[in-house]
N, C-alpha and C positions, 0 to 999 in steps of 0.2 A: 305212520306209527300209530297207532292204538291204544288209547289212553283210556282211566276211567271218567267219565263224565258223569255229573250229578246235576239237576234241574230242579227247579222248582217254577209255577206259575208265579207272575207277581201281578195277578187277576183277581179278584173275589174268589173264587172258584178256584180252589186251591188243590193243584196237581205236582205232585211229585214224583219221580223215578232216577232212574241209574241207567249207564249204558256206557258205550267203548265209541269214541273219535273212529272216524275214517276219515277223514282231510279236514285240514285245518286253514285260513288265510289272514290277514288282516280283516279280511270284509265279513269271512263264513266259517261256520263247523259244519259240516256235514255228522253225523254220527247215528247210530243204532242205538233203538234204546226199548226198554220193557212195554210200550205202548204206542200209535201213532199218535201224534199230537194236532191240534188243530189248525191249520192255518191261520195266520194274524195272530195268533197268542202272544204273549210278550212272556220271556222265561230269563231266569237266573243262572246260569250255567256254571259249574266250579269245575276246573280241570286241576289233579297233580299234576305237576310238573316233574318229569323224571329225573331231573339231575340238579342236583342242592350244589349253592355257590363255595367257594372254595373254605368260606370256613362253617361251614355245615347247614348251611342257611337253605330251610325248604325252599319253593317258590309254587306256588297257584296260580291258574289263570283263571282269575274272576272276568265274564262278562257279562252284558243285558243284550239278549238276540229279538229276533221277532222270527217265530216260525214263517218261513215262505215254500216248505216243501215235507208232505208228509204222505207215508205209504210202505206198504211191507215191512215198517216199523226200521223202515231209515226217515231220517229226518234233517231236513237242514233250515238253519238258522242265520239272518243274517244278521250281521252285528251292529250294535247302535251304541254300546259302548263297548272299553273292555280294560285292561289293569291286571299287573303282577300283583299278586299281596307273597311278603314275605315272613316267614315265620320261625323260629326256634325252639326245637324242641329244650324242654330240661335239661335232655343229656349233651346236648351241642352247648347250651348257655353254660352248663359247669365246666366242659372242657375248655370253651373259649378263654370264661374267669382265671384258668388255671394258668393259661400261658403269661409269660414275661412277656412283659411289652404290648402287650394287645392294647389298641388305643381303639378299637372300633366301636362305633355308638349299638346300643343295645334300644 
């Protein structure tokens, strides 16, 4: 599945871009992206996550990778950490507020 990915260096040397996943694991993202990047780098990664939990709730997959693979502007990253952040937009928070009974923490 093919997602958008966003990076950032978390170097001095401050490098930024965009690109789309091609395989994902617990340990790696594989993905294509506007530039090769360098071997060893240490990068921020933010992926959407396509499908929000059942009461409208985004989900992101924040990780910290270390570039181990770069060339024809695929690159892979292996993971050294990683974490869902969860998020609500305005319009999911008003609708949530609105329902009877919703006990769920905000």
């Amino acid at each position: 599945m093919e997602l958008p990915v966003s990076y950032e260096s978390l170097e001095q040397s401050s490098v930024q871009g965009g690109g789309r996943t091609l395989e994902m694991s617990s340990a790696a993202i594989r993905f294509v992206c506007d530039r090769n990047l360098r071997v060893g780098l240490v990068v921020r990664l933010a992926i959407q996550w396509p499908v929000k939990l059942d009461d409208g709730t985004s989900l992101s997959l924040s990780a910290i990778g270390k570039i181990q693979m770069s060339g024809s502007w695929k690159v892979e990253a292996v993971l050294l950490r990683h974490e869902f952040k969860a998020w609500r937009s305005d319009k999911a928070k008003a609708l949530s507020s609105s329902q009877s009974g919703d006990c769920s923490a905000g």
